[in-house]
C-alpha positions as CSV (number, residue, x, y, z in Angstrom):
1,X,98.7,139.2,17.6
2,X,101.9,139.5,19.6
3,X,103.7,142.5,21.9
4,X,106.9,142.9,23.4
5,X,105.4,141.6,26.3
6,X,102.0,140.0,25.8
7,X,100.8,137.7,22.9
8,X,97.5,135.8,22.4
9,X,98.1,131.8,21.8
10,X,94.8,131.0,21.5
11,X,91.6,131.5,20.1
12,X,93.0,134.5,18.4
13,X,92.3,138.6,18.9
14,X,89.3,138.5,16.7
15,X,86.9,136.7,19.5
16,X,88.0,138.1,22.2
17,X,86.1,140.0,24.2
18,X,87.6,143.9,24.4
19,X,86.5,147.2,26.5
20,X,87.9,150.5,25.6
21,X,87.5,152.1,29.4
22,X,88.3,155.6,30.8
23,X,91.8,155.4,32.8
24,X,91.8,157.2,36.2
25,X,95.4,157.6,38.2
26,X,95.8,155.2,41.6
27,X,97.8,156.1,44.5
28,X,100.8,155.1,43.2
29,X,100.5,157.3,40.3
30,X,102.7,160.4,39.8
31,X,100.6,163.2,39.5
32,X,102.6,164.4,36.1
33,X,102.1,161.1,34.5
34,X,100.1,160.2,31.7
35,X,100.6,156.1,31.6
36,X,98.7,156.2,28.1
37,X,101.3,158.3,26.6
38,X,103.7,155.6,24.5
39,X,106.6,158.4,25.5
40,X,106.2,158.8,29.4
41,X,108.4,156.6,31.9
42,X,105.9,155.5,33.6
43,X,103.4,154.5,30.2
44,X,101.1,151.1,30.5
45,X,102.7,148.1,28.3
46,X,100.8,145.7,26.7
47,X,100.2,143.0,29.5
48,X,100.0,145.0,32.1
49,X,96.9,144.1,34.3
50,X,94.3,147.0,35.4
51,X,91.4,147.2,37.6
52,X,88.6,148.7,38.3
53,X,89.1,152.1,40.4
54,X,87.5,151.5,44.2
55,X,86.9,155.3,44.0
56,X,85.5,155.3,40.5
57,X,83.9,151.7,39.7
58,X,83.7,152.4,35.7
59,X,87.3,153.2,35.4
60,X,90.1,151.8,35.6
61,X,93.2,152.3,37.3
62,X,96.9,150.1,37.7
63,X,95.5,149.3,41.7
64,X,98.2,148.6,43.8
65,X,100.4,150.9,45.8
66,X,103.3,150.6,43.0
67,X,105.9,149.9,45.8
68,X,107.6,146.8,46.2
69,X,109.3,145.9,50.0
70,X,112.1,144.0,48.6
71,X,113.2,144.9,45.0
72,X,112.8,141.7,42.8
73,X,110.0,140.5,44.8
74,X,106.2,140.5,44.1
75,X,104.2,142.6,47.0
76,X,100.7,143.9,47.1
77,X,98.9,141.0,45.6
78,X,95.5,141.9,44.1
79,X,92.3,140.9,45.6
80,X,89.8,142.2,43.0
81,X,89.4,141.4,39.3
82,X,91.9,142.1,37.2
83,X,92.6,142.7,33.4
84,X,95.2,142.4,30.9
85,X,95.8,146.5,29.2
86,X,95.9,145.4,25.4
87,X,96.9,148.1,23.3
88,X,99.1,149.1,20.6
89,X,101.7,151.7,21.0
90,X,101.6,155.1,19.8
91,X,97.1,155.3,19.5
92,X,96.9,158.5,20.1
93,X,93.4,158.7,19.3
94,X,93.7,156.5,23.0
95,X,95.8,159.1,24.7
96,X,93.7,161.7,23.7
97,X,90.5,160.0,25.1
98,X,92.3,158.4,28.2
99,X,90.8,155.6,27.0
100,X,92.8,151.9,27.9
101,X,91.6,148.4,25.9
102,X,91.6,145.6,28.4
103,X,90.7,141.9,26.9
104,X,88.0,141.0,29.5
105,X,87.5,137.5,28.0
106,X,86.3,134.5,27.3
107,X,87.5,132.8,30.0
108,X,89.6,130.4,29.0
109,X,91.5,131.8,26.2
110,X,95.3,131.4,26.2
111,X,98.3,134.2,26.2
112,X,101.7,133.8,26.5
113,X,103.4,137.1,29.1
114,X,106.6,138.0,29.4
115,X,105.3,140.5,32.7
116,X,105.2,137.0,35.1
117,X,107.4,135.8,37.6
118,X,108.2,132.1,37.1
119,X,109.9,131.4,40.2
120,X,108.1,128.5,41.9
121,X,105.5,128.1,39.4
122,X,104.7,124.9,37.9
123,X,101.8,123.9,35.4
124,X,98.4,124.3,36.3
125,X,99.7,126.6,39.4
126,X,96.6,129.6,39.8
127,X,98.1,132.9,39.4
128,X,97.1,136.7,40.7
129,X,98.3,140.3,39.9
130,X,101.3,141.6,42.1
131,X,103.0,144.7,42.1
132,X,106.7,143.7,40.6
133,X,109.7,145.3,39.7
134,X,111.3,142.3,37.6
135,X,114.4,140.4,38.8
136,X,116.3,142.2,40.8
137,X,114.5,145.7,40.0
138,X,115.4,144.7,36.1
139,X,112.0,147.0,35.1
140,X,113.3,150.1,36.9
141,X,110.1,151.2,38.0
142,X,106.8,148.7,39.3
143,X,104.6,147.6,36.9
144,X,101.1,145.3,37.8
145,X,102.2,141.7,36.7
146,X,101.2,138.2,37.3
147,X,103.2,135.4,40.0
148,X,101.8,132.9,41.8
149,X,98.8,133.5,43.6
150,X,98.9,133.3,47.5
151,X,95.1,134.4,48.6
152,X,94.4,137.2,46.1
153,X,92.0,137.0,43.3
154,X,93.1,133.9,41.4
155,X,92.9,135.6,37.6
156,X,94.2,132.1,35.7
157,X,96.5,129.4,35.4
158,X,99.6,128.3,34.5
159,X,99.5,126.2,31.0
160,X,103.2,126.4,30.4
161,X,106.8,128.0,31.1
162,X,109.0,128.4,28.5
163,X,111.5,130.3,30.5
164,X,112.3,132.7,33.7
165,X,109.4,134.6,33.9
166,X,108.0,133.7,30.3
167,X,105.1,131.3,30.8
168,X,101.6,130.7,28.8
169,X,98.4,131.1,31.2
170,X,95.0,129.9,30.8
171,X,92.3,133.1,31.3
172,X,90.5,131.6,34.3
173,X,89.2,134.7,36.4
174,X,87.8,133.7,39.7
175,X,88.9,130.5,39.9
176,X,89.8,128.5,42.6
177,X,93.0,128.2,43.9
């Protein structure tokens, strides 16, 4: 199954291991935004990595602070688990319910994103969710991606890089760095 931004290489969708969870809204959420809604500016895409709410443990939220220091550059680097949001657009049965799919596993499994910055990666490099706004602010708003993992929560590694910030990552949550 492939996105725009997010496609599974390997085993394939149909072993994966999938939670549809309640969304709640983190601090860098507007408070008129609905990010389940396929129409609103600030809507989740597929890849996009979630996390479990520190206020609310059995719901998710983006985490984060959804502000980047220096536009283009990753900041706010997560140090809990972290998920990859795995839905298709316009399930409005979702929106209604608030409910996001996240593809909690089995670790290992392979996926291709297009929501990583490549810069300084090489192969086998461990990886963590950043707050990003793409090259040079190229997303117009901040979105939870992946980069290369500093002392965050390693969530897997780098198998290949096809391109700038289009790479293939191994599922390895926890991991050492």
């Amino acid at each position: 199954m492939a996105g725009t931004n997010f496609e599974i290489l390997n085993p394939g969708y149909s072993i994966l291991w999938v939670r549809d969870l309640p969304y709640t809204p983190g601090s860098g959420d507007d408070s008129d935004t609905n990010p389940l809604n396929p129409n609103d500016d600030r809507a989740l895409v597929e890849g996009e990595w979630l996390q479990y709410s520190s206020s609310d443990g059995s719901k998710l939220t983006r985490g984060g602070d959804n502000v980047v220091t220096v536009s283009g550059t990753p900041d706010g680097e997560g140090t809990v688990p972290a998920y990859p949001f795995w839905l298709e657009k316009g399930r409005y049965d979702m929106q209604f319910k608030r409910l996001c799919h996240v593809l909690l596993g089995p670790h290992g499994f392979e996926f291709r994103t297009r929501l990583i910055r490549t810069s300084g990666l090489s192969v086998n490099d461990a990886v963590a969710v950043f707050d990003w706004d793409g090259e040079s602010g190229a997303f117009g708003l901040v979105r939870r991606t992946l980069a290369k993992q500093s002392a965050g929560y390693v969530v897997g590694r780098v198998s290949r890089i096809f391109g700038t910030n289009d790479a293939s990552v191994y599922f390895m949550p926890g991991s050492s760095s």
